[in-house]
C-alpha positions as YAML, in Angstrom:
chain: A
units: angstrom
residues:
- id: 1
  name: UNK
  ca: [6.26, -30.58, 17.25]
- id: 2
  name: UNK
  ca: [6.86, -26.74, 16.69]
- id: 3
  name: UNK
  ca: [7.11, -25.34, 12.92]
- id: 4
  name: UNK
  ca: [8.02, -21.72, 12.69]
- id: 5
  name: UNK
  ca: [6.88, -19.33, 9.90]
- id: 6
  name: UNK
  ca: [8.06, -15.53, 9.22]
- id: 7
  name: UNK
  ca: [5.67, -13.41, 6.83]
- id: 8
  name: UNK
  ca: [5.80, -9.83, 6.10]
- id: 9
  name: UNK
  ca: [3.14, -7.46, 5.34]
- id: 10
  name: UNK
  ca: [3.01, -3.86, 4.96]
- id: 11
  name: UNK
  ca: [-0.30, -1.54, 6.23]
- id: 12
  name: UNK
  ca: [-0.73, 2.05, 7.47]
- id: 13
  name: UNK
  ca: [-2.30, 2.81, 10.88]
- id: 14
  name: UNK
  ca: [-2.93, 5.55, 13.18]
- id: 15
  name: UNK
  ca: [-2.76, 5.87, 17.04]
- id: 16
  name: UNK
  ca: [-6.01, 7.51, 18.28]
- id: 17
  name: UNK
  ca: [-4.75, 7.64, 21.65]
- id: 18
  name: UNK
  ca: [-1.32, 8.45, 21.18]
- id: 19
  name: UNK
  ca: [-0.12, 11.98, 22.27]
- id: 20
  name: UNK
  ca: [3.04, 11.79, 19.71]
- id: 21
  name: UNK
  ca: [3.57, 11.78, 15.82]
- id: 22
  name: UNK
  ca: [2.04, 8.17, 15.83]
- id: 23
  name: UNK
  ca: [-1.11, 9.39, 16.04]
- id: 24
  name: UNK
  ca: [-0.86, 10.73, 12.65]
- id: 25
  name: UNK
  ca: [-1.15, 8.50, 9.80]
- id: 26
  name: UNK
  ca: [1.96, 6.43, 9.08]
- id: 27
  name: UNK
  ca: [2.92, 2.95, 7.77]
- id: 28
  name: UNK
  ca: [5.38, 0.21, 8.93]
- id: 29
  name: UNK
  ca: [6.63, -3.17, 7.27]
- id: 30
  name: UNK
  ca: [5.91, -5.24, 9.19]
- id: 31
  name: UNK
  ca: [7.29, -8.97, 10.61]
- id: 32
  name: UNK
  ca: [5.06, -11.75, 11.66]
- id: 33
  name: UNK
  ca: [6.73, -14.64, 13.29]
- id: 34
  name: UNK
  ca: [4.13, -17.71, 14.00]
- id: 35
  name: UNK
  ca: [5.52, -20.67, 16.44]
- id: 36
  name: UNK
  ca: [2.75, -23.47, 15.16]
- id: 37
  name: UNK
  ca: [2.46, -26.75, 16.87]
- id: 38
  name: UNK
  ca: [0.43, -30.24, 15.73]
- id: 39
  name: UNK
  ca: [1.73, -33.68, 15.64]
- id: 40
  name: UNK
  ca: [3.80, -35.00, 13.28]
- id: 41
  name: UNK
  ca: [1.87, -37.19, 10.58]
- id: 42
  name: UNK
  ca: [2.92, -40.18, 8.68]
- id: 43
  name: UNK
  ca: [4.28, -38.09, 6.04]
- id: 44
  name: UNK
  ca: [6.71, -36.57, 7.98]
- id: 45
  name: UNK
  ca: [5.34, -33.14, 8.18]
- id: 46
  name: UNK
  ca: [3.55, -31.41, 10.86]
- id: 47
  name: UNK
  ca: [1.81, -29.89, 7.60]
- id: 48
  name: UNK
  ca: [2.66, -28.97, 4.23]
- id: 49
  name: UNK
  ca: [4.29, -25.61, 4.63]
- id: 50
  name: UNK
  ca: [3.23, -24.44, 1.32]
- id: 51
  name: UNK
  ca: [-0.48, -24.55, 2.89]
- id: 52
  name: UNK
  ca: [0.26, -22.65, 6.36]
- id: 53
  name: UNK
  ca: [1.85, -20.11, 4.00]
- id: 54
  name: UNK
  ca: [-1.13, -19.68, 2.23]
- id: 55
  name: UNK
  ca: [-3.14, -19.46, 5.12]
- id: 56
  name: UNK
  ca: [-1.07, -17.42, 6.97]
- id: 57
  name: UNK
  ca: [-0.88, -14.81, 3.45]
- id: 58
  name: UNK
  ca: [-5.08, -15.01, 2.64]
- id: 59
  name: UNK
  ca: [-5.42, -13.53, 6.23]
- id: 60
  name: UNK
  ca: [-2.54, -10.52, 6.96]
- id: 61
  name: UNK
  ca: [-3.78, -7.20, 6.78]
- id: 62
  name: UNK
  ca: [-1.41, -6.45, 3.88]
- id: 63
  name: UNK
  ca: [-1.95, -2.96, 2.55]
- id: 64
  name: UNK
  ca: [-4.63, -2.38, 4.58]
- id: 65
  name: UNK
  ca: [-5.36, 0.39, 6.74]
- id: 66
  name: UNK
  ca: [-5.01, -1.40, 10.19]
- id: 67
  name: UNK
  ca: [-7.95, 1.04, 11.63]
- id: 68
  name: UNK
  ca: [-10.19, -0.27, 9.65]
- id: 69
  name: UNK
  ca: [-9.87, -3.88, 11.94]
- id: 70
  name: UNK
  ca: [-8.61, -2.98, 15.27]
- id: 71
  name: UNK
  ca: [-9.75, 0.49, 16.52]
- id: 72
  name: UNK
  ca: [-6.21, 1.47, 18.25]
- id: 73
  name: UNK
  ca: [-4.07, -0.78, 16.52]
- id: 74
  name: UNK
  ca: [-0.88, -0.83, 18.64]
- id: 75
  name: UNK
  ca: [1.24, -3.53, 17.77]
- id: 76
  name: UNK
  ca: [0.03, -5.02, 20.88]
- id: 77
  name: UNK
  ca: [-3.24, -5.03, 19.94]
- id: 78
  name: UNK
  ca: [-2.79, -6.07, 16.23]
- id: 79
  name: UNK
  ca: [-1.11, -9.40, 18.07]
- id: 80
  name: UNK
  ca: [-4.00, -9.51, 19.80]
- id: 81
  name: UNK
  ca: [-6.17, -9.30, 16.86]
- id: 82
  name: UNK
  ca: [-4.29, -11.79, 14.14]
- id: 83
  name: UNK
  ca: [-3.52, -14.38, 17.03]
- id: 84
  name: UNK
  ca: [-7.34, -15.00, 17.13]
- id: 85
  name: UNK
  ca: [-8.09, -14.92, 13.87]
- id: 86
  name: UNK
  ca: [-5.17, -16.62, 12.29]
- id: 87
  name: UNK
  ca: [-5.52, -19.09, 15.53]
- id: 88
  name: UNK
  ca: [-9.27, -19.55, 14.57]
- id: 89
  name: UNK
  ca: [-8.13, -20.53, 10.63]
- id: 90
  name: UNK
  ca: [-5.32, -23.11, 11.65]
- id: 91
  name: UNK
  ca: [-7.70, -24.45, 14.50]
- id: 92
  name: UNK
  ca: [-9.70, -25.64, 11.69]
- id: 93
  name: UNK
  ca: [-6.66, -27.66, 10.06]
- id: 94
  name: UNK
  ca: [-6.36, -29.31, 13.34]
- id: 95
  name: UNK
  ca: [-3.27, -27.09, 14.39]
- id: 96
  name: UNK
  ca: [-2.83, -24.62, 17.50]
- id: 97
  name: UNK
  ca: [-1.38, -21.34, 17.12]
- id: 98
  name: UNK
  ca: [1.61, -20.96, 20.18]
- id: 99
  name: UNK
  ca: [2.81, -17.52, 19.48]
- id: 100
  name: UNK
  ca: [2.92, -14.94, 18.13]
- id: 101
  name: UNK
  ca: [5.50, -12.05, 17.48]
- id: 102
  name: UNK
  ca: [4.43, -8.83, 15.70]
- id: 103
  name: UNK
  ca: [7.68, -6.70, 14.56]
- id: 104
  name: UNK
  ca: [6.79, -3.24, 13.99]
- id: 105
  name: UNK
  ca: [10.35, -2.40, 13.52]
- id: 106
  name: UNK
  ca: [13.73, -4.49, 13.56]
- id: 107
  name: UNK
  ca: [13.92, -3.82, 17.30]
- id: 108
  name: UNK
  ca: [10.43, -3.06, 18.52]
- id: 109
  name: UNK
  ca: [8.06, -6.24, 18.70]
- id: 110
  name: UNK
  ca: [4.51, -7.39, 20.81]
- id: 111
  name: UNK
  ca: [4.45, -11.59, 21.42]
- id: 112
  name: UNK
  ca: [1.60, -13.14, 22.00]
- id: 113
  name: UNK
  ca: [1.20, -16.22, 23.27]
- id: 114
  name: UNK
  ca: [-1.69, -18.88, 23.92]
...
């Protein structure tokens, strides 16, 4: 079974290697979409959604300056970087992260997918 989750976060970044006004300092709110998959238990649920929330919340780079955990964080590599470790967390509850999509704007997005 497949449970989908959509957080937002906001966090400032800068593009190192970017010839263009990204490579100046500059912020985006961003969308997280997670596709989660695990089996569906006796109660019904795949797992409480209240906890994946939490999970999902205690590890977003929310006002954070992305360069200070990815060293050219493109929203290709910030994917990169929260499908591992968010992947690592819910690995731990028994679940498997699917994919990933990273909005950087409401028409601009990086999808991971494992």
């Amino acid at each position: 079974m497949l449970i989908k989750l959509i957080r937002s976060f906001s966090s400032a970044h800068r593009l190192p290697h970017y010839d263009g006004p990204c490579h100046n300092l500059h912020g985006h709110t961003w969308k997280a979409v997670f596709i989660i998959e695990g089996p569906v238990k006796e109660d019904g649920m795949v797992c409480d959604f209240k906890v994946v929330k939490k999970l999902l919340e205690d590890n977003l780079p929310d006002h954070q300056f992305l360069n200070d955990r990815v060293e050219n964080p493109t929203a290709e590599n910030l994917a990169q970087f929260l499908f591992a470790k968010i992947g690592a967390e819910l690995a731990k509850t028994g679940l498997k992260l699917k994919t990933l999509e990273i909005w950087e704007s409401e028409n601009a997005a990086a999808v991971m997918e494992g």
